[in-house]
KESELO-955668 format. One line per field, with one value per residue: residue number from 1; residue in three letters; chain; x, y, z of N, C-alpha, C in turn. Coordinates in steps of 0.001 Angstrom, whole numbers, plus 500000, padded with zeros to 6 digits. Layout:
N
resi <- c(NUM/...)
resn <- c(ALA/...)
chain <- c(A/...)
n_x <- c(X/...)
n_y <- c(Y/...)
n_z <- c(Z/...)
ca_x <- c(X/...)
ca_y <- c(Y/...)
ca_z <- c(Z/...)
c_x <- c(X/...)
c_y <- c(Y/...)
c_z <- c(Z/...)
This chain:
284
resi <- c(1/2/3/4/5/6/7/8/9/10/11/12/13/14/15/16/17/18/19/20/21/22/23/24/25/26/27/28/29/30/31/32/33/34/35/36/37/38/39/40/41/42/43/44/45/46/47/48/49/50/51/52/53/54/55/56/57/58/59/60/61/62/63/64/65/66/67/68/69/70/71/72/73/74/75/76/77/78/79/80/81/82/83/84/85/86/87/88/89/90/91/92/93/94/95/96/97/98/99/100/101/102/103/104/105/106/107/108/109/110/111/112/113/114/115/116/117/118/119/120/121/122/123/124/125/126/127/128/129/130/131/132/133/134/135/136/137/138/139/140/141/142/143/144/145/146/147/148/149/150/151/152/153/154/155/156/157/158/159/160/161/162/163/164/165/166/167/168/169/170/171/172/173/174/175/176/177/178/179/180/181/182/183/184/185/186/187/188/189/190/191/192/193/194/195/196/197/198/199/200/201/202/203/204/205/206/207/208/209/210/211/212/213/214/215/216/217/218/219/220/221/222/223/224/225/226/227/228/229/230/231/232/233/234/235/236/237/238/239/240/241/242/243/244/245/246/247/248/249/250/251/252/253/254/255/256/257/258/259/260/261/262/263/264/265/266/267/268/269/270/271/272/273/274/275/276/277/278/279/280/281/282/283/284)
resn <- c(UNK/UNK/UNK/UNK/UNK/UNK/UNK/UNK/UNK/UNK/UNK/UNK/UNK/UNK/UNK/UNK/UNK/UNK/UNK/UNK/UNK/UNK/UNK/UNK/UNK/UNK/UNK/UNK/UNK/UNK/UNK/UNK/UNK/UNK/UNK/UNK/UNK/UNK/UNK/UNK/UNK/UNK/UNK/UNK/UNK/UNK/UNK/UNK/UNK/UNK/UNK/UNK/UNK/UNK/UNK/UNK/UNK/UNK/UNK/UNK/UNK/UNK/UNK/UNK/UNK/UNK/UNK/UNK/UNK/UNK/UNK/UNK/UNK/UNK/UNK/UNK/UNK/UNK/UNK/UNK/UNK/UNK/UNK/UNK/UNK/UNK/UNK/UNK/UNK/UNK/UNK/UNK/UNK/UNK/UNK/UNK/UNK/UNK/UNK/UNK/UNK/UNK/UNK/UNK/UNK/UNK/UNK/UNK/UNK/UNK/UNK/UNK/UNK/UNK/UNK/UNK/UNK/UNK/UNK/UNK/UNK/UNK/UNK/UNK/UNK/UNK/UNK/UNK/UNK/UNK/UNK/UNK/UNK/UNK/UNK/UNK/UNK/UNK/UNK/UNK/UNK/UNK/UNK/UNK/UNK/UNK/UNK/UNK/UNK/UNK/UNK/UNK/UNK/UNK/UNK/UNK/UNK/UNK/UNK/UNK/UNK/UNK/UNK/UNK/UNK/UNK/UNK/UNK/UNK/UNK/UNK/UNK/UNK/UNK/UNK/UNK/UNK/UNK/UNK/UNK/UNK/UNK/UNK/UNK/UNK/UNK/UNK/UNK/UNK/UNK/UNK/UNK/UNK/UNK/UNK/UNK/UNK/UNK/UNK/UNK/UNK/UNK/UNK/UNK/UNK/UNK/UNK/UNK/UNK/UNK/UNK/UNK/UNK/UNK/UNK/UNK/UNK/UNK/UNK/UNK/UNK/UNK/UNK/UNK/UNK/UNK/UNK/UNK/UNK/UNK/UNK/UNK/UNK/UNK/UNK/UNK/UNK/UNK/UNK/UNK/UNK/UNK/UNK/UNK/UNK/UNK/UNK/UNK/UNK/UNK/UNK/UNK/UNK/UNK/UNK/UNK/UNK/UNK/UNK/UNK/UNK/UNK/UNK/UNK/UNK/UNK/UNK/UNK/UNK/UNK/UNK/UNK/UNK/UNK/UNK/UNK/UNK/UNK/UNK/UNK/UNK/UNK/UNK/UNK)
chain <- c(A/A/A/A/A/A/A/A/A/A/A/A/A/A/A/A/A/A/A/A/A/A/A/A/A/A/A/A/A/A/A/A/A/A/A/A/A/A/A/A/A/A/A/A/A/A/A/A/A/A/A/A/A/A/A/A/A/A/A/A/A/A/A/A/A/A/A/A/A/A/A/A/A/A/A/A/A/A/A/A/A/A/A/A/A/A/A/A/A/A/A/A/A/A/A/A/A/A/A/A/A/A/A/A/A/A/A/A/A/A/A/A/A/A/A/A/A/A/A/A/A/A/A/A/A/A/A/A/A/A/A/A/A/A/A/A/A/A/A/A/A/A/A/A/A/A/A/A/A/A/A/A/A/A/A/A/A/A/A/A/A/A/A/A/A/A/A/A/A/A/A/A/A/A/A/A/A/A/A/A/A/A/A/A/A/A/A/A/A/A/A/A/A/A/A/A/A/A/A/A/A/A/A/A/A/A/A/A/A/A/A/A/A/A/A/A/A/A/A/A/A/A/A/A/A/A/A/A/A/A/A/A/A/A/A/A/A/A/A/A/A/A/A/A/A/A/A/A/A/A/A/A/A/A/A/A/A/A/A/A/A/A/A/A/A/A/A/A/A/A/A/A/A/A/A/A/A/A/A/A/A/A/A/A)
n_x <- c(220430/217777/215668/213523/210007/207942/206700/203881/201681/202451/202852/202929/203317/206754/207948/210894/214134/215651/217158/220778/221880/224895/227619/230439/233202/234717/232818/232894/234821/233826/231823/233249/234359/232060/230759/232356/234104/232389/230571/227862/224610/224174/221708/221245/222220/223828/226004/226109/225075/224430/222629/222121/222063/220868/221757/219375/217230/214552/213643/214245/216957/219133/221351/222242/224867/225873/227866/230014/231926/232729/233634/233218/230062/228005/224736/221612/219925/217445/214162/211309/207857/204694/202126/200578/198710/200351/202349/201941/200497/203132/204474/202800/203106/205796/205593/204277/205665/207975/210008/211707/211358/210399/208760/210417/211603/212494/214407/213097/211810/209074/206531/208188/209397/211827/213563/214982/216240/216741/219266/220532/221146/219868/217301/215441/211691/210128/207403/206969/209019/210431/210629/212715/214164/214411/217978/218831/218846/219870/223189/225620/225851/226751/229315/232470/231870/229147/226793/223551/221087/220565/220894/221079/221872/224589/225075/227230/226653/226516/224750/223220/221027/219143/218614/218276/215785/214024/213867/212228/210164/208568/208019/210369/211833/214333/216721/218991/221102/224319/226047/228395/231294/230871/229388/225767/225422/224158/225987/225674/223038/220664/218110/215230/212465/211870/212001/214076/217411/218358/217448/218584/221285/223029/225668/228276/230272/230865/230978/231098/229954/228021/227274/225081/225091/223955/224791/224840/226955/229249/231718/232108/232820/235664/236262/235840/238145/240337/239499/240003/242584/243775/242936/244616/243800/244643/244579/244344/244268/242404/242009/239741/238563/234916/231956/230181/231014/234037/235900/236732/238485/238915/239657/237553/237327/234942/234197/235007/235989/235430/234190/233384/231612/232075/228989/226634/224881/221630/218323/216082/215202/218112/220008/221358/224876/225744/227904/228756/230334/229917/232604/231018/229958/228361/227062/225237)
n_y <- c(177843/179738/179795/182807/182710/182163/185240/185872/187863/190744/193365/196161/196971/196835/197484/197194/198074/201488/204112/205465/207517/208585/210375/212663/214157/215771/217201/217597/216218/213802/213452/213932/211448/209464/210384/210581/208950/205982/206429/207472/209291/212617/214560/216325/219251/220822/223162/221619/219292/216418/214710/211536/209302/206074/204989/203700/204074/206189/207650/210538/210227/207776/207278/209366/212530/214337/216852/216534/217383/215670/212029/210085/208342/206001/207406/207097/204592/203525/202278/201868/201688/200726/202555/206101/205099/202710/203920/205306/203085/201739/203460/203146/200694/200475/201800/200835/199128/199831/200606/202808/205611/208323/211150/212595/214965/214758/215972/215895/213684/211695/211699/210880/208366/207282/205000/203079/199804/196235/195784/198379/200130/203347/204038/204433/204832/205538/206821/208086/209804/212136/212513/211698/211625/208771/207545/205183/204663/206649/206531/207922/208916/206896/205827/205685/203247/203157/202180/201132/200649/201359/198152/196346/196287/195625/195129/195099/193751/192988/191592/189279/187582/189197/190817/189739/188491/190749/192017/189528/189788/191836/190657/190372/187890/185054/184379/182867/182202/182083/180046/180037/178069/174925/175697/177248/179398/182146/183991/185147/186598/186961/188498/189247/191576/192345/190208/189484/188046/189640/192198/193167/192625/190942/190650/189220/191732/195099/197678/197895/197917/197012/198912/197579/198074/197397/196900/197212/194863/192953/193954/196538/196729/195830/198563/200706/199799/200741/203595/204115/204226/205771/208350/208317/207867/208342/205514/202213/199383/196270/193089/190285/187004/187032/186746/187574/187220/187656/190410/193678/195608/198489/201968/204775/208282/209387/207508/204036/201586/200385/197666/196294/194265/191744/189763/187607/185954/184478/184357/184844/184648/187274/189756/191849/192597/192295/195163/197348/197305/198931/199551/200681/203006/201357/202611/205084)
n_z <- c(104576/103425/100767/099201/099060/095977/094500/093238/092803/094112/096479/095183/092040/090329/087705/086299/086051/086423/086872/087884/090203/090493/092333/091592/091671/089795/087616/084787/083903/083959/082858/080134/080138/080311/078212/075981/075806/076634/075395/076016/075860/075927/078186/079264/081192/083954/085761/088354/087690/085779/083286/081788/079095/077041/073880/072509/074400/075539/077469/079667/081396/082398/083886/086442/087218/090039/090979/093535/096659/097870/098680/095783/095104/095128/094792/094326/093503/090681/090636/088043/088486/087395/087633/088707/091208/092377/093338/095411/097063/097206/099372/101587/102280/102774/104914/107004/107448/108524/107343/106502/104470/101716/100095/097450/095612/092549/090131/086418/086927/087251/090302/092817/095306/097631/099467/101659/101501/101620/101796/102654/100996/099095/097522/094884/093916/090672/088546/086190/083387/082197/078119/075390/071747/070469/069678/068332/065884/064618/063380/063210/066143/067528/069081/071083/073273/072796/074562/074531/076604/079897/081511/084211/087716/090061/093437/096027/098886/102793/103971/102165/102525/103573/102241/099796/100637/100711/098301/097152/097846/096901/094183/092920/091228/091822/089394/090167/092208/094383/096727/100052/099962/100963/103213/103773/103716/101746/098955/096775/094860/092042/090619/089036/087528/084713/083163/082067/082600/085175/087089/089183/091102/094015/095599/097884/100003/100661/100278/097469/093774/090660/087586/084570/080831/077808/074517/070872/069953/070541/069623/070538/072655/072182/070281/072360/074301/072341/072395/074701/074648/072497/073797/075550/078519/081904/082828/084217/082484/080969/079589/081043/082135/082615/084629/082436/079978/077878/079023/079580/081511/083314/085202/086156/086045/088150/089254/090990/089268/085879/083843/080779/079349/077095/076718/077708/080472/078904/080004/078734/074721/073115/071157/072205/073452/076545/077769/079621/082912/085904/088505/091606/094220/097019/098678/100446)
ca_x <- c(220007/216285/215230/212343/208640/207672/205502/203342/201272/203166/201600/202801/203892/207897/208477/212348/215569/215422/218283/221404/222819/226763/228245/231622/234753/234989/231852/233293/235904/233192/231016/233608/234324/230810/230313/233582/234621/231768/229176/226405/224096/224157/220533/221174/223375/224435/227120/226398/224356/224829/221739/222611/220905/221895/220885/217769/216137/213490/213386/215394/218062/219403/222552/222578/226040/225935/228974/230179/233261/232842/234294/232011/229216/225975/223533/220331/219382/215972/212978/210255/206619/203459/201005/200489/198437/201384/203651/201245/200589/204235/204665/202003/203938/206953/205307/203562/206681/208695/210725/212282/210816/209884/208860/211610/211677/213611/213960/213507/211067/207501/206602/209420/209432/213269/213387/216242/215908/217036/220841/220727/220962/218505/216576/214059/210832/208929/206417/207036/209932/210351/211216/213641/214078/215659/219079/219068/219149/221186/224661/226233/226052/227752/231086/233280/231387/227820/225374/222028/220253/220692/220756/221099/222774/225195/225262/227802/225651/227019/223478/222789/219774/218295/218402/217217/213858/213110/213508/211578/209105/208347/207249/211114/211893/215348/217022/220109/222000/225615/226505/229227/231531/230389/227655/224277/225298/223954/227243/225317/221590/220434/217088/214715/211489/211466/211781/215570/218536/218534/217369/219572/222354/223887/226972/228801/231182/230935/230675/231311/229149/227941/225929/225677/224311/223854/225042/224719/228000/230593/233012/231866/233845/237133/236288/236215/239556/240839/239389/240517/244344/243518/242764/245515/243792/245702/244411/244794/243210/243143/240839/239739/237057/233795/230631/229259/232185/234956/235541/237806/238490/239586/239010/237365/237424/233868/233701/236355/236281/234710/234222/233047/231693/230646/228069/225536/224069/220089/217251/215083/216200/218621/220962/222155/225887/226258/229105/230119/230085/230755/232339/230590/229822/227233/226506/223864)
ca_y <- c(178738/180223/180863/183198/181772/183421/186428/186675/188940/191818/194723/197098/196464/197544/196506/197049/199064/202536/204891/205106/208713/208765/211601/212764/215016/216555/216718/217651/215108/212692/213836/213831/209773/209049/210653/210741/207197/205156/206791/207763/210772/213854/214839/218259/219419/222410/223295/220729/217826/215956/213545/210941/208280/205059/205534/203442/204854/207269/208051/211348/209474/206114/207813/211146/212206/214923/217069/216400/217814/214335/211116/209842/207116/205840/208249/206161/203347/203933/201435/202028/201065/200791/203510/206432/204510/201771/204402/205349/201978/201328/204369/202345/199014/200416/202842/199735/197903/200747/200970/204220/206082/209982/212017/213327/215864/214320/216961/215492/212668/212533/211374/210028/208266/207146/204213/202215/198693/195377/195722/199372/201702/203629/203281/205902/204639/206357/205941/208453/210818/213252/212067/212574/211180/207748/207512/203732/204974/207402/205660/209233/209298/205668/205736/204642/201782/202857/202012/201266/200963/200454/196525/196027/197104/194827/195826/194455/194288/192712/190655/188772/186920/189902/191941/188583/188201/192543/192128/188591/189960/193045/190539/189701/186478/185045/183417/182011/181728/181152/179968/180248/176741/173990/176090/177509/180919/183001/184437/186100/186367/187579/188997/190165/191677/192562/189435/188958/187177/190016/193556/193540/191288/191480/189837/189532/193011/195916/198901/198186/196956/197075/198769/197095/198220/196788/197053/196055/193978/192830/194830/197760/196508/196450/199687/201443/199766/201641/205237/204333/203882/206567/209380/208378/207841/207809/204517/200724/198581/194985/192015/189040/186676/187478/186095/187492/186865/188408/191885/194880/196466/199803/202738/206081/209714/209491/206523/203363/200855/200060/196834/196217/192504/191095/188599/187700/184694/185309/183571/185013/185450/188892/190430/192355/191749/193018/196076/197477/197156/200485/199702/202211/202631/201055/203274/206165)
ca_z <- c(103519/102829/099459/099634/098195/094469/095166/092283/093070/095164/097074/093880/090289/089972/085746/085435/086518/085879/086705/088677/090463/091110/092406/090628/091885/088652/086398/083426/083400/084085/081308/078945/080621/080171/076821/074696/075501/076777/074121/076497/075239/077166/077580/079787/082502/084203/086621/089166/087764/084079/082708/080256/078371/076223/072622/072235/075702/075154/078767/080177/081698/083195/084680/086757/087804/090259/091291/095134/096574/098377/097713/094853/095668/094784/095636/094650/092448/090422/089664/087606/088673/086503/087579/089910/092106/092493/094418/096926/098041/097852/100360/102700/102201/103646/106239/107397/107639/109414/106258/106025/103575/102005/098635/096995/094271/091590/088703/085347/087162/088314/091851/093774/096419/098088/100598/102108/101031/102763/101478/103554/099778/099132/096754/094164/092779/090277/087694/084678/083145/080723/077010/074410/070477/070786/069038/067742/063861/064431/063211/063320/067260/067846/069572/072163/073501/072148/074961/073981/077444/081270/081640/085553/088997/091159/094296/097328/100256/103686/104322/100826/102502/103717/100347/098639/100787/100818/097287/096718/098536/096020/093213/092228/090449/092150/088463/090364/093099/095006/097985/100314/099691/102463/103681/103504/103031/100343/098623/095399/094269/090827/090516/087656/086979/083321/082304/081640/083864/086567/087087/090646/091706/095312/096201/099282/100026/102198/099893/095843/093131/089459/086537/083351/080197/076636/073251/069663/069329/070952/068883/070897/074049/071550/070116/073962/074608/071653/072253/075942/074910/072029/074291/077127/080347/082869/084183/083873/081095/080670/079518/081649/082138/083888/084106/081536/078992/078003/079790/079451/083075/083605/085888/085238/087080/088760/090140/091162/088241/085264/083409/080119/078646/075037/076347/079129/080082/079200/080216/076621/073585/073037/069952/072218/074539/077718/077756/080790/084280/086545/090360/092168/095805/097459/100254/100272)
c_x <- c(218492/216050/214027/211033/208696/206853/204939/202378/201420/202149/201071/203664/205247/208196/209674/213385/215155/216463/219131/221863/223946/226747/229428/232299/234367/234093/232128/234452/234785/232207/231544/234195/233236/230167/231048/233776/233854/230853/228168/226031/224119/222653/220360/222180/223294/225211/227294/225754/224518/223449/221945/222004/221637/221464/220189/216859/215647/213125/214992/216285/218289/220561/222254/224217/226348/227306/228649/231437/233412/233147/233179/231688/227810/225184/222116/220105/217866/215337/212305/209024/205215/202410/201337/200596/199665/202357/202559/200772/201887/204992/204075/202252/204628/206844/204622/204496/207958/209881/211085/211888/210416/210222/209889/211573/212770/213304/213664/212250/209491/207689/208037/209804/210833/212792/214844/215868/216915/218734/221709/221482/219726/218249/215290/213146/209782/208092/206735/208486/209797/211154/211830/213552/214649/216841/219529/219584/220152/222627/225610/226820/226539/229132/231335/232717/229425/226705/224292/221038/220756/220106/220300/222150/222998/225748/226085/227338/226754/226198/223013/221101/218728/217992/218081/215368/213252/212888/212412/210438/208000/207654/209126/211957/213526/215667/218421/220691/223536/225771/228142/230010/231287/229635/226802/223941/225387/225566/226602/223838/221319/218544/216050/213023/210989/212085/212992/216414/217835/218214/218333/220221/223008/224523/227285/230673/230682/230405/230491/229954/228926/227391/226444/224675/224146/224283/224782/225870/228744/231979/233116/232509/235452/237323/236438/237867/240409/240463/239838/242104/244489/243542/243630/245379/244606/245540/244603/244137/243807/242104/240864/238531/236231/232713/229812/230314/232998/234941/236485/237326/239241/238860/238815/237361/236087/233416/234974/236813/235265/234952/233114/232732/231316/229976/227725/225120/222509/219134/215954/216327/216619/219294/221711/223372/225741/227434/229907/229349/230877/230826/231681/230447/228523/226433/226076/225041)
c_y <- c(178677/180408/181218/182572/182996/184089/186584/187285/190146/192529/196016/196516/197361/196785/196766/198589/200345/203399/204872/206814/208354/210256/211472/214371/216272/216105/216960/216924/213730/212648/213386/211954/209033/208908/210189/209268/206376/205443/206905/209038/211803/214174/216571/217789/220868/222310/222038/219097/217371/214485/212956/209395/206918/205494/205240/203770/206101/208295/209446/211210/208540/206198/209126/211214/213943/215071/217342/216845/216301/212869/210134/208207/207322/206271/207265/205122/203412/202738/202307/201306/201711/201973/204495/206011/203164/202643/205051/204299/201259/201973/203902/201159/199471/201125/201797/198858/198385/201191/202132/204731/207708/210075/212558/214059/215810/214944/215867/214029/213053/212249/210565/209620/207201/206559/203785/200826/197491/195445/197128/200336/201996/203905/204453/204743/206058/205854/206951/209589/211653/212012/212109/211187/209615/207645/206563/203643/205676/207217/207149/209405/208365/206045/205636/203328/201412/201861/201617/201309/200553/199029/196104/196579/195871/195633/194665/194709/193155/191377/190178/188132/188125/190875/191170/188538/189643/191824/191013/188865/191140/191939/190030/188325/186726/184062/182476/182647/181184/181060/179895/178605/176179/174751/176476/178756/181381/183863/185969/185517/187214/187523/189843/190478/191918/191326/188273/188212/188278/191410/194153/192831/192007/190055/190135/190882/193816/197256/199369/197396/197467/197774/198264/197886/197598/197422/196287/194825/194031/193606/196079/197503/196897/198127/200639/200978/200810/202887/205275/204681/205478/208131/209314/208356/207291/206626/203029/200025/197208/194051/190994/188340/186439/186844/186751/187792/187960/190009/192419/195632/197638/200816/204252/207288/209822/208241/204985/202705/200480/198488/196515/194996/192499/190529/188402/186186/184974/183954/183918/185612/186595/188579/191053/192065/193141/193997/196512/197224/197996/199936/200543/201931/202442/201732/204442/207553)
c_z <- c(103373/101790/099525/098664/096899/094963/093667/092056/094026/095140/095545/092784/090232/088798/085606/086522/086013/085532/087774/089080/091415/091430/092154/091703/091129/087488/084932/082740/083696/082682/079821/079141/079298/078534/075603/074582/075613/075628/074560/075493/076203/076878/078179/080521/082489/085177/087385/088994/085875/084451/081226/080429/077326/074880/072318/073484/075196/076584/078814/080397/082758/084035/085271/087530/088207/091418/092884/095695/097991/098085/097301/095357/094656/095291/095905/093489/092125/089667/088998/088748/087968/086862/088940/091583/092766/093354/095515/097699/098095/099336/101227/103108/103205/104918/106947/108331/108587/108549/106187/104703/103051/100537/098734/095702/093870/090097/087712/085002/087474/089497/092039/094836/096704/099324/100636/102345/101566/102519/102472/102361/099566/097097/095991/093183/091926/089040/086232/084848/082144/079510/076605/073024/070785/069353/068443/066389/063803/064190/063648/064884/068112/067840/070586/072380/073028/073386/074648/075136/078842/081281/083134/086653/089351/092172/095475/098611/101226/104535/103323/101430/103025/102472/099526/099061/100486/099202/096600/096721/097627/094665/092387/092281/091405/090557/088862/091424/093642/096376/098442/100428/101052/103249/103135/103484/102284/100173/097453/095103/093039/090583/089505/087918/086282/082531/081681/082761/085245/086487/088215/090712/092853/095281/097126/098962/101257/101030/098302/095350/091785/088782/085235/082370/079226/075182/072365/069276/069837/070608/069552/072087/073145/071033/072067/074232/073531/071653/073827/075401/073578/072656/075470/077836/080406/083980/083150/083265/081260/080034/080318/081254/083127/083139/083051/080380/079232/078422/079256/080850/082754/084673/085095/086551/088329/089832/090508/090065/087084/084321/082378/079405/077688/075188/077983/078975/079990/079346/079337/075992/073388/071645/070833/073468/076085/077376/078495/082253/084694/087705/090800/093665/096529/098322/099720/100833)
């Protein structure tokens, strides 16, 4: 086993997770998923694409979930990074490095530049978005599971030590580690650069993996089980326990499984619990 050196000073400044695009079957059964029961915000949509937000994000949106008559995946996973200048010398990093790389006009975003990153997803940085009110006060617009912000992505990559050094290498912190029992193979790495447990986590898989977001209270995982069993999906519910406490699993229309927790382990002080965790598909 390698663990990569701290990089603290990387080529460019990436400060935190940004947004995730799924593609969905059926966007209006995903919408009403997303919205009715989990408690995201809708911030627009039209026929083929839906943007939605947690309720204290101020940013456009942390989810896009555009319609595919293909079987639904993770389109791209979105950082942030601090300034203009920070994505044009990230574009010279990876063109340097033979990194696959290219602007992408991402509505809703500014610059965008889309790479394929050591796990082999690809990957959108950008530096600014459009706004909207944030919804934190708003008690009125709390329900199902009430959101408050994208937390982090787990992703199942196939090469854990190579998606630990790309990423070490960028400026992110590794906060923990598993290995594979009686050897020296990486199993799971957890990764942050805003500060908290993990902005990324890869585990060992082939094609699934995570997003989590945050809420005010644990109670907001029980409440979702009840507007789940409330409204009758037609899918499977249960509670177990997961690393980041108690969960509620179930699946939803857009994507394979979802999983919902009351509690995180944090490395600073929070209020608020972890909520859910979406399977989704790792591949581009």
């Amino acid at each position: 086993m390698s663990l990569p050196p701290l990089v603290l000073h990387p080529a460019f400044n990436i400060t935190r997770i940004s947004h995730v695009v799924l593609t969905c079957r059926d966007l209006d059964a995903s919408c009403r998923f997303y919205c009715d029961v989990l408690g995201l915000v809708l911030t627009e949509r039209d026929s083929d694409v839906a943007y939605l937000r947690g309720l204290e994000e101020a940013c456009h949106h942390s989810l896009v979930l555009r319609k595919s008559a293909h079987a639904p995946v993770c389109q791209a996973i979105g950082f942030r990074v601090l300034t203009e200048a920070d994505l044009d010398i990230a574009q010279e990093y990876f063109a340097r490095r033979n990194i696959q790389n290219r602007w992408q006009d991402a509505p809703c975003q500014g610059r965008t530049l889309r790479l394929i990153d050591g796990s082999g997803s690809l990957i959108e940085l950008c530096t600014t978005m459009g706004t909207q009110p944030r919804l934190m006060q708003r008690f009125d617009k709390f329900h199902g599971g009430s959101p408050q912000r994208l937390d982090h992505v787990q992703v199942a990559a196939a090469d854990i030590q190579a998606a630990c050094d790309f990423y070490a290498a960028l400026g992110f912190r590794l906060t923990e580690y598993t290995a594979k029992d009686g050897t020296d193979e990486l199993w799971g790495v957890w990764l942050q650069r805003k500060g908290n447990p993990h902005d990324i986590v890869f585990s060992k898989g082939a094609v699934r993996g995570f997003i989590t977001s945050r809420t005010q209270c644990p109670k907001c995982a029980i409440l979702f089980m009840h507007v789940m069993s409330r409204r009758a999906w037609d899918v499977p519910a249960d509670w177990s326990e997961a690393r980041a406490g108690t969960a509620s699993a179930t699946r939803c229309s857009s994507i394979s499984a979802i999983q919902m927790a009351t509690g995180s382990s944090c490395s600073t002080p929070t209020i608020k619990q972890s909520i859910r965790k979406i399977l989704l598909s790792a591949g581009t």
